[in-house]
C-alpha positions, -999 to 999 in steps of 0.1 A, spaced: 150 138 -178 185 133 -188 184 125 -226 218 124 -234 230 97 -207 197 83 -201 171 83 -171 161 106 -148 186 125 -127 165 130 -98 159 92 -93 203 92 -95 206 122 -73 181 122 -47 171 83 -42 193 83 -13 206 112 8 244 110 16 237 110 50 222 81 54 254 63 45 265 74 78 304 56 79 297 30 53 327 32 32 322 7 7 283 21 -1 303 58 -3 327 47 -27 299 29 -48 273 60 -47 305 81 -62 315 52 -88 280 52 -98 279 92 -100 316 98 -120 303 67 -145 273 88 -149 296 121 -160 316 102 -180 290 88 -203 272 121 -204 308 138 -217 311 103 -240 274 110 -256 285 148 -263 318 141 -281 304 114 -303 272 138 -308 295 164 -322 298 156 -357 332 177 -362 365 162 -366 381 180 -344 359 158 -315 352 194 -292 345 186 -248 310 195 -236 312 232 -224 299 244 -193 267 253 -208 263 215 -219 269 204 -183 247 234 -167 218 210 -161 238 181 -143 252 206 -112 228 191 -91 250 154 -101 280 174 -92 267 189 -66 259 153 -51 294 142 -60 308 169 -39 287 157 -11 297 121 -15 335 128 -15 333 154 17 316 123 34 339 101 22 362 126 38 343 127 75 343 85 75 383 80 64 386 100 96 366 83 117 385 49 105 
């Protein structure tokens, strides 16, 4: 379970495989919206968590447990990749 952002990252990651997207641009482009919007509020929850002033970015080792979000990204965007070709 994803505390920091909320929900369950499996239900974000793995509800729908990238393949079955198949061309659909406009799906593409939401499924990576959805996934960057995701990061962001992740990175937004551990700045405002850190209760220096000087504000620190999540490290890697904050972000370890989210590769498989990345991971998904990655996926989405070489896709996205394949169908701009295929135009």
């Amino acid at each position: 379970v994803d505390r920091v952002a909320g929900g369950n990252l499996i239900s974000i990651y793995a509800s729908r495989s990238v393949e079955s997207f198949g061309d659909d641009w406009e799906a593409l482009q939401i499924e990576k919206g959805s996934i960057k919007r995701r990061l962001r509020a992740f990175d937004a929850c551990v700045v405002a968590g850190n209760n220096s002033s000087n504000k620190q970015e999540p490290t890697k080792e904050d972000k370890k447990h989210l590769r498989p979000l990345y991971l998904r990204l990655a996926k989405v965007k070489r896709q996205m990749r394949v169908a701009e070709t295929s135009r």
